[in-house]
C-alpha positions as CSV (number, residue, x, y, z in Angstrom):
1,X,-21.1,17.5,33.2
2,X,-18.8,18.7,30.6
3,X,-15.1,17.8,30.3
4,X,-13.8,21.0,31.7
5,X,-15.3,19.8,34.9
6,X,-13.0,17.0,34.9
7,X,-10.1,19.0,34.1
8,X,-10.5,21.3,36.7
9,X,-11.4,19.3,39.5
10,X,-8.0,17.3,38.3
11,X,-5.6,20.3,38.7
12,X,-7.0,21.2,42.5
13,X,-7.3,17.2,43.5
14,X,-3.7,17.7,42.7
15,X,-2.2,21.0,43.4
16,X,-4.5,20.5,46.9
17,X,-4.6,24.5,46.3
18,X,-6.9,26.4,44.0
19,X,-5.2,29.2,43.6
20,X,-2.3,27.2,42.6
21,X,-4.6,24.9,40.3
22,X,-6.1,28.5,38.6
23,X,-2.3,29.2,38.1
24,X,-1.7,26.1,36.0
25,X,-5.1,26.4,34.3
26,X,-4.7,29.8,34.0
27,X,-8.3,30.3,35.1
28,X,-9.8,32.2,38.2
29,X,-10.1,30.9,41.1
30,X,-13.7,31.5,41.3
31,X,-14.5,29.5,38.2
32,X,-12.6,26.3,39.4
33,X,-14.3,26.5,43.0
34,X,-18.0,26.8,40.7
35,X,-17.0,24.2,38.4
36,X,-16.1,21.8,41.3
37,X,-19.3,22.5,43.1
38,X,-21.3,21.9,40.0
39,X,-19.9,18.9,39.6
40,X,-20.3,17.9,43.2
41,X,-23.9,18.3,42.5
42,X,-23.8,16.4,39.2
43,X,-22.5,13.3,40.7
44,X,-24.5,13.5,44.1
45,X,-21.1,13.6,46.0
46,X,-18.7,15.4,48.1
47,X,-15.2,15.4,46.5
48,X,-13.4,17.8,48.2
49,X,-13.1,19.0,51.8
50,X,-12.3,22.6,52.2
51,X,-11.3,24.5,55.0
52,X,-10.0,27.9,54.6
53,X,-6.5,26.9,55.1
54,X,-6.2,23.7,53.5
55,X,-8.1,21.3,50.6
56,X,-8.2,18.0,50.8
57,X,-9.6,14.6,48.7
58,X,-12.6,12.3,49.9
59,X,-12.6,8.7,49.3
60,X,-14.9,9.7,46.6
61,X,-12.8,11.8,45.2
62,X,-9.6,9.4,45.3
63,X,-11.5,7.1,43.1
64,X,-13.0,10.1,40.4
65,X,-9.1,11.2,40.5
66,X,-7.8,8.0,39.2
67,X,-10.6,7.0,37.1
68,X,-9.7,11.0,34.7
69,X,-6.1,9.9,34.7
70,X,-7.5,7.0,32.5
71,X,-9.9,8.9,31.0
72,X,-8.0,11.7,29.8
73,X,-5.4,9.5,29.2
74,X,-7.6,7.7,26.8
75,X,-8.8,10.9,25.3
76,X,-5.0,12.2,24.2
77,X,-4.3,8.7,22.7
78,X,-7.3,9.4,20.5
79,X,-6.8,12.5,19.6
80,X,-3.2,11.6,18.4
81,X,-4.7,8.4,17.1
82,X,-7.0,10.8,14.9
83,X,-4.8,13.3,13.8
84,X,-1.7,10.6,12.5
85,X,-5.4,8.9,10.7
86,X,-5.5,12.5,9.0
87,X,-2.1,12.5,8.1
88,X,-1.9,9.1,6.3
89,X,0.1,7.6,9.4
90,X,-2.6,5.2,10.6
91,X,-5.5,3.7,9.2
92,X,-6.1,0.6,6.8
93,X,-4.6,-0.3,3.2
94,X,-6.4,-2.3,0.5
95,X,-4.1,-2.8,-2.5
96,X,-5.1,-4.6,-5.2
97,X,-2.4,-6.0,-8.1
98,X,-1.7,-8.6,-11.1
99,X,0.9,-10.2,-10.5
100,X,4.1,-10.5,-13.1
101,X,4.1,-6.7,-14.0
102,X,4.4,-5.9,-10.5
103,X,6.7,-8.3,-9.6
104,X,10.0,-5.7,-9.6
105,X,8.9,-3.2,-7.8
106,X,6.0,-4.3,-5.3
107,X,7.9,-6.1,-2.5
108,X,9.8,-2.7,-2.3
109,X,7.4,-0.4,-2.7
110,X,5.3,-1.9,0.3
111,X,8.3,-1.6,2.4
112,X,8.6,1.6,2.4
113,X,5.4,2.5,2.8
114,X,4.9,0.7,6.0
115,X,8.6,2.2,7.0
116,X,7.1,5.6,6.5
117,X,3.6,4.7,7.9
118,X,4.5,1.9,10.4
119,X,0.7,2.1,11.9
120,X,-0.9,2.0,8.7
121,X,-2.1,-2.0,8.2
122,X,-1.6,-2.9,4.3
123,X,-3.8,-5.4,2.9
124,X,-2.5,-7.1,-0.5
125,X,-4.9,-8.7,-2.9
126,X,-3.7,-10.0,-6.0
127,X,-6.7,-10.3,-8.8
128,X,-6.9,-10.3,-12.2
129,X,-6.9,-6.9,-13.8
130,X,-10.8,-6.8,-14.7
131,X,-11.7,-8.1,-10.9
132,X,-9.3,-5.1,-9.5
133,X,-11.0,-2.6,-11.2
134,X,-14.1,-4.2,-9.7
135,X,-13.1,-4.2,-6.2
136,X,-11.8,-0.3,-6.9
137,X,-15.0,0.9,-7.6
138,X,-17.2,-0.9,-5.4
139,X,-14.8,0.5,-2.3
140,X,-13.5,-3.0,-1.6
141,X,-10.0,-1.8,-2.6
142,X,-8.3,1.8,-2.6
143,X,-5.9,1.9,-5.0
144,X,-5.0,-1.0,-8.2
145,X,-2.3,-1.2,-9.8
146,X,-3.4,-3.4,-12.9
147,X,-3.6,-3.1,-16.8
148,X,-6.7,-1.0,-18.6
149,X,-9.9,-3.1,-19.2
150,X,-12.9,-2.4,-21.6
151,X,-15.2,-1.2,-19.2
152,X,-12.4,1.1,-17.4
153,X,-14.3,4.8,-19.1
154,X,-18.2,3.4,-17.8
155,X,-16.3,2.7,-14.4
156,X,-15.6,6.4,-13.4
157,X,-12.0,5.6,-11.9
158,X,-9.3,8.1,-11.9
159,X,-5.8,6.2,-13.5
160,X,-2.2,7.1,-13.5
161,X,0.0,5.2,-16.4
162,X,2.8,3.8,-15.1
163,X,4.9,1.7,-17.8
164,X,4.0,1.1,-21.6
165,X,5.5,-2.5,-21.3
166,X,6.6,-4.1,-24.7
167,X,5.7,-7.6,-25.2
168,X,8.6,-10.6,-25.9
169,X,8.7,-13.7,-27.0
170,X,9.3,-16.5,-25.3
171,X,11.3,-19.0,-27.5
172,X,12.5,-22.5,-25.9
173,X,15.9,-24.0,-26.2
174,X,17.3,-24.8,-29.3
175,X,14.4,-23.5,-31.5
176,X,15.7,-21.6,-34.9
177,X,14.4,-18.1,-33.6
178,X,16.7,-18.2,-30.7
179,X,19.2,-17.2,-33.5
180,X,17.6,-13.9,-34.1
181,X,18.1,-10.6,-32.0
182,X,14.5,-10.1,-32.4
183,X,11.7,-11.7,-33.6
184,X,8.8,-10.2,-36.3
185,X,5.4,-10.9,-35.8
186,X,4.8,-12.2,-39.1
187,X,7.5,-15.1,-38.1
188,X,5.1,-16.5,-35.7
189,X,2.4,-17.1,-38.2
190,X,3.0,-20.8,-38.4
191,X,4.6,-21.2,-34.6
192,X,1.7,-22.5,-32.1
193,X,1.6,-19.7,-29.5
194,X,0.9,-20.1,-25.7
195,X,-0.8,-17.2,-24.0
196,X,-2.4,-15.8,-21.4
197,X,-6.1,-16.7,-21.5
198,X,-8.2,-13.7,-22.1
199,X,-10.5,-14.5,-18.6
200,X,-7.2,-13.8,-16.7
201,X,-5.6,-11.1,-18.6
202,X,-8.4,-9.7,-21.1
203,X,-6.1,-6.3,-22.2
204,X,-2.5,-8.4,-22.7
205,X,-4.7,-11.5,-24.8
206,X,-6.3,-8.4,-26.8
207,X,-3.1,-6.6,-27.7
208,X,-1.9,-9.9,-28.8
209,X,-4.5,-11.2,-31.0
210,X,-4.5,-7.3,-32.6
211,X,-1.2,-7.2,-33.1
212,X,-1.3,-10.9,-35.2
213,X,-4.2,-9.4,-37.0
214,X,-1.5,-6.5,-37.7
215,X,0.8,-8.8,-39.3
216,X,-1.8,-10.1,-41.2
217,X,-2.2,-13.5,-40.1
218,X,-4.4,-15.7,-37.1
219,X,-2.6,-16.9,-34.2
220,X,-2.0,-20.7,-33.9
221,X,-3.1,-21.0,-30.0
222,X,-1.6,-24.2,-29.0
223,X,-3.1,-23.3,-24.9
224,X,-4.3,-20.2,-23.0
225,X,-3.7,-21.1,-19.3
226,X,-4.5,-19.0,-16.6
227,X,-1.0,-18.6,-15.3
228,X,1.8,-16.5,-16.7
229,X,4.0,-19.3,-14.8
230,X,2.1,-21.8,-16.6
231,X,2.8,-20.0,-20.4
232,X,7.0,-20.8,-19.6
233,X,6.3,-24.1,-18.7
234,X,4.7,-24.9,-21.8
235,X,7.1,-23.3,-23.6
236,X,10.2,-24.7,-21.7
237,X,8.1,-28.1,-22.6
238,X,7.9,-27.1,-26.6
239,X,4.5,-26.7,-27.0
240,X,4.9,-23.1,-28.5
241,X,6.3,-19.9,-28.8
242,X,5.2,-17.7,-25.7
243,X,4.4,-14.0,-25.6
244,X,4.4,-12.0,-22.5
245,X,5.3,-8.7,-21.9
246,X,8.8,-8.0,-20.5
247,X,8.0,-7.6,-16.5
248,X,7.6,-11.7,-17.2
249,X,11.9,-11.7,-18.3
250,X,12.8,-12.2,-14.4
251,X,10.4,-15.3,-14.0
252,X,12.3,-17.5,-16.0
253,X,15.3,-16.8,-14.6
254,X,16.6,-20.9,-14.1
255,X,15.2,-22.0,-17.0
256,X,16.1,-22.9,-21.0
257,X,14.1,-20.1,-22.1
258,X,15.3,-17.3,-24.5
259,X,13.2,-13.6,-24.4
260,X,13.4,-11.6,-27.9
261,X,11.8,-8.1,-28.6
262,X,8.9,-8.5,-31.3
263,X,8.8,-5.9,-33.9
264,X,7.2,-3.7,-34.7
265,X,6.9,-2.9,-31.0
266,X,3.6,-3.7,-29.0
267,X,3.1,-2.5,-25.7
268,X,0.5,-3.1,-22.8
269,X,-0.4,-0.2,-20.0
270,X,0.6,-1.5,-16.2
271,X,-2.0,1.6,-14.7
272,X,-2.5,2.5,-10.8
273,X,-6.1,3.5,-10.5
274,X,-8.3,4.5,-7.4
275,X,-12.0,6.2,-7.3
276,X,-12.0,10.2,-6.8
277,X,-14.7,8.9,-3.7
278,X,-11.9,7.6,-1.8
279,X,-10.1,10.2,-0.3
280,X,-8.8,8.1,2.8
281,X,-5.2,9.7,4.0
282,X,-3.8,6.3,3.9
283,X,-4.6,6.2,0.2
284,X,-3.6,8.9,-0.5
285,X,-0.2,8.6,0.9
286,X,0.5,5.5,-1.3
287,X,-0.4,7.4,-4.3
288,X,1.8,10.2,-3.7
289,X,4.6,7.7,-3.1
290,X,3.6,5.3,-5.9
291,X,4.5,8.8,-7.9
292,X,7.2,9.8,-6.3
293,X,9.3,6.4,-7.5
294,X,7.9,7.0,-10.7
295,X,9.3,10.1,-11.5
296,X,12.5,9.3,-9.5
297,X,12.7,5.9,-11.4
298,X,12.8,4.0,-8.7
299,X,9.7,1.8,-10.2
300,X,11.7,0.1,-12.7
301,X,15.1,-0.1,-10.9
302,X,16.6,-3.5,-10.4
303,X,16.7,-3.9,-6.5
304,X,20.4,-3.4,-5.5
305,X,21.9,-5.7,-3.1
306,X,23.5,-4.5,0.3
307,X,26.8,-4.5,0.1
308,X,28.6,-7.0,2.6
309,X,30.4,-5.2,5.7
310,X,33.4,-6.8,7.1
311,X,33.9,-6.9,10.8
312,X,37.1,-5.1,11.4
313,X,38.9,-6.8,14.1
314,X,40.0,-4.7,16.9
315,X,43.7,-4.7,16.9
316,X,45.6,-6.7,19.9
317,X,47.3,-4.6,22.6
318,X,51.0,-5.3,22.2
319,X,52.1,-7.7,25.1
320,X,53.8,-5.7,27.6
């Protein structure tokens, strides 16, 4: 029994003609009165009485008829479902992410993916940069957006940069540096420093230790929490001078907290990254789009608020 049978004997349990079933087939009549009987024989029963002036269903047949509307039914759904799969428009989304340098741009970006893909299921995972590069290359996630790590080369992973982002200071209130439009590296030689710990964020600790090295002088590292969060507390609190890169500016928003430049400039790489392997349509889609904000800008664009729209009020009807 092939599916054709189906189909056929569909088109004359409705038209109730053959002739006029071969019409909407456009097959002879001849094949769809052989296709019917073949069928007849496959299942063991009689589906269709025939006279030579009329064609009518069995029982039998009643039932088969409903039970193909469901079927092919069914069928069409797939083959839609497979073909939007193909196109990026259904399917699964693993993202992986670090937090802080993403913060801007994420929430938006995410949005309009699922408004252009509304059947596509996005999965967020926020990890720290080494474990997202992990999860990339075992298949775990499809596409990272995270900072370079050591082992990024050995890994095999294909990378886009998206932002050299220059790292800041992070002074408390009142401290004498505030007075400064910037801040040289060689000023924080005998400041206690509060960064990120290197287990959390191995390529922004690195950059920062090198750059101190740079200015000729070893960091003073009054704590290394986990937590970018955690680093402005401290700092609010006066145990150091922080240093984070400038995606951090907009999380200490609320609080006593100055943000100067450092000079000379030092930057850390916010990457997306995804394995050649992984060639899912879904992916793929949130790459192109990931690049298509880049170039436009829209990345790094402060998210613009909708402007308020007042309700005209319809006017009164002068009394008659």
């Amino acid at each position: 029994m092939e599916l054709r049978h189906l189909r056929y004997f569909q088109a004359v349990a409705e038209e109730l003609n053959f002739s006029k079933a071969g019409h909407r087939l456009h097959v002879a009549q001849s094949a769809l009165s052989r296709a019917v009987k073949e069928l007849e024989e496959h299942l063991g029963v009689l589906l269709l009485n025939r006279t030579r002036r009329s064609v009518s269903v069995t029982p039998a047949g009643a039932v088969l008829l409903d039970e193909i509307g469901l079927l092919l039914q069914r069928l069409d759904e797939s083959v839609r479902r497979v073909q939007r799969t193909s196109a990026g428009e259904e399917g699964e989304l693993r993202l992986g992410y670090i937090g802080p340098p993403t913060q801007r741009f994420l929430g938006r970006l995410v949005s309009e993916f699922r408004q252009r893909f509304p059947n596509v299921s996005v999965v967020l995972e926020e990890r720290t940069p080494e474990r997202v590069w992990e999860m990339v290359a075992s298949g775990r996630l499809a596409v990272g957006l995270t900072r370079p790590v050591m082992a990024h080369r050995a890994l095999g992973l294909r990378t886009v940069l998206l932002r050299r982002e220059p790292l800041v200071a992070v002074i408390p209130a009142g401290h004498q540096l505030n007075k400064s439009a910037s801040v040289r590296w060689r000023d924080l030689a005998d400041e206690p420093l509060v960064i990120l710990s290197r287990r959390e964020g191995v390529g922004l600790h690195d950059a920062i230790l090198a750059a101190c090295r740079s200015a000729h002088f070893t960091p003073k590292l009054a704590h290394t929490p986990s937590l970018v969060s955690t680093v402005l507390s401290y700092v609010e609190a006066g145990a150091g001078i922080g240093i984070v890169s400038d995606s951090v500016a907009a999380l200490g928003e609320g609080q006593p907290l100055a943000y100067r430049p450092l000079a000379p400039e030092r930057t850390v790489d916010l990457v997306m990254v995804w394995s050649e392997q992984d060639e899912s349509p879904a992916a793929t889609a949130f790459r192109s789009l990931v690049l298509e904000w880049q170039q436009s800008g829209a990345l790094w664009q402060a998210p613009t608020k909708k402007p308020v729209v007042k309700r005209s009020r319809v006017p009164r009807r002068p009394a008659r």
